[in-house]
C-alpha positions in Angstrom: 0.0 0.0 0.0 1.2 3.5 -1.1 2.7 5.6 2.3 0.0 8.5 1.5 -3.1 5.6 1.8 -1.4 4.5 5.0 -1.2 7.8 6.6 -4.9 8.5 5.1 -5.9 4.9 7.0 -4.5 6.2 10.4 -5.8 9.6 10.3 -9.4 8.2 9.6 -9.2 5.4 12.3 -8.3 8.6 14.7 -11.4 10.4 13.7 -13.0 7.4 14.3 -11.5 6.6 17.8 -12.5 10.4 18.3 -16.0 9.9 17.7 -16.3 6.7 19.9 -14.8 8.8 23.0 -11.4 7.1 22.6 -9.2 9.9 23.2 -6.0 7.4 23.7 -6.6 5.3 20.6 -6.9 8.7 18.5 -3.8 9.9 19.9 -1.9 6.9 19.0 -3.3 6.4 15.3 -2.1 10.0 14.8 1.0 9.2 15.9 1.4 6.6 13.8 0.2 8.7 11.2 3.2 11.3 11.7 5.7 8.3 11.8 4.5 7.0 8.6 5.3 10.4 7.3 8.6 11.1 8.6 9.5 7.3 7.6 9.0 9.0 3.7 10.6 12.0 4.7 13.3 10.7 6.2 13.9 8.6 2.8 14.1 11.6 0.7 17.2 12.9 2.8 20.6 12.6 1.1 21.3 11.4 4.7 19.1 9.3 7.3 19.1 11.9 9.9 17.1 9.7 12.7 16.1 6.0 13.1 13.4 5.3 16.0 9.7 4.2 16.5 6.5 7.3 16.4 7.6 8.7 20.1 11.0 9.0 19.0 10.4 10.4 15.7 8.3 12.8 17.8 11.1 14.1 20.1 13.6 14.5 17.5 10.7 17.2 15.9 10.7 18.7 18.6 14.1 19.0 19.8 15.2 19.9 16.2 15.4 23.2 15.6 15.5 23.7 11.8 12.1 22.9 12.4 9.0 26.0 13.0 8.7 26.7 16.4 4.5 25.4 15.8 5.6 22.3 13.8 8.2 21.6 16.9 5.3 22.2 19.4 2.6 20.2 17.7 5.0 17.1 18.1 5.2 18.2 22.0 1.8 18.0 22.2 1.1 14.6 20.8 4.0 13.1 22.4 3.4 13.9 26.0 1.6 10.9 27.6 -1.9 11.3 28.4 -0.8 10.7 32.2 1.4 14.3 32.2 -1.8 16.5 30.6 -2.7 18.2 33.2 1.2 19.5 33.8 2.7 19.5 30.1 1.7 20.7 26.5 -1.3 18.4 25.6 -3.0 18.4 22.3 -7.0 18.2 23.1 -6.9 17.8 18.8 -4.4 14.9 18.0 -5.4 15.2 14.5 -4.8 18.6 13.8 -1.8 18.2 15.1 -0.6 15.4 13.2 -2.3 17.2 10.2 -0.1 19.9 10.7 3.7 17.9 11.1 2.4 15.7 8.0 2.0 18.6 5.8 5.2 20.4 7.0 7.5 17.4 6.0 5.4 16.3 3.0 6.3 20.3 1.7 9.9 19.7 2.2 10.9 16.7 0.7 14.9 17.6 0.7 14.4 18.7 4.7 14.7 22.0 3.9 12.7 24.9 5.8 10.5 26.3 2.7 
């Protein structure tokens, strides 16, 4: 299956999860989403900058700064665990934020800012 449909798949099973009430399964299927997408952006680079799973792929974003400061704080957001919400950046819209990484690195295929 082609990288985009795979990223399409987990976005929709995290709308999904949203609209059963299943905050933690939403928050998951859009981080998989965002791995799926760095996986492909990662593969355009001259050079593999990272290897890692979605929560590594995650901190890297956000501890990168060549990134935006709001692509770098979306990935805070969806990778602090649901048990540090009250006291850390939390994303109350997983999506959105995994919307917003996906079409940062699907803009700048050579991991260049634009």
């Amino acid at each position: 299956m082609v990288q985009v449909d795979l990223i399409e798949r987990e976005l929709a099973a995290a709308e999904a999860a949203l609209k059963d009430a299943n905050d933690g399964k939403a928050r998951v299927c859009a981080r998989r989403a965002v791995a799926l997408a760095t996986e492909a952006w990662l593969e355009r680079l001259p050079v593999r900058k990272w290897r890692g799973d979605a929560m590594e792929y995650l901190r890297q974003i956000q501890q990168d700064s060549s990134f935006p400061l709001p692509i770098r704080q979306a990935a805070e957001r969806l990778s602090t665990p649901v048990t540090r919400q009250q006291t850390a950046p939390f994303t109350a819209d997983p999506i959105g934020d995994a919307r917003l990484i996906i079409a940062y690195l699907s803009a700048n295929p050579s991991g260049q800012a634009p």
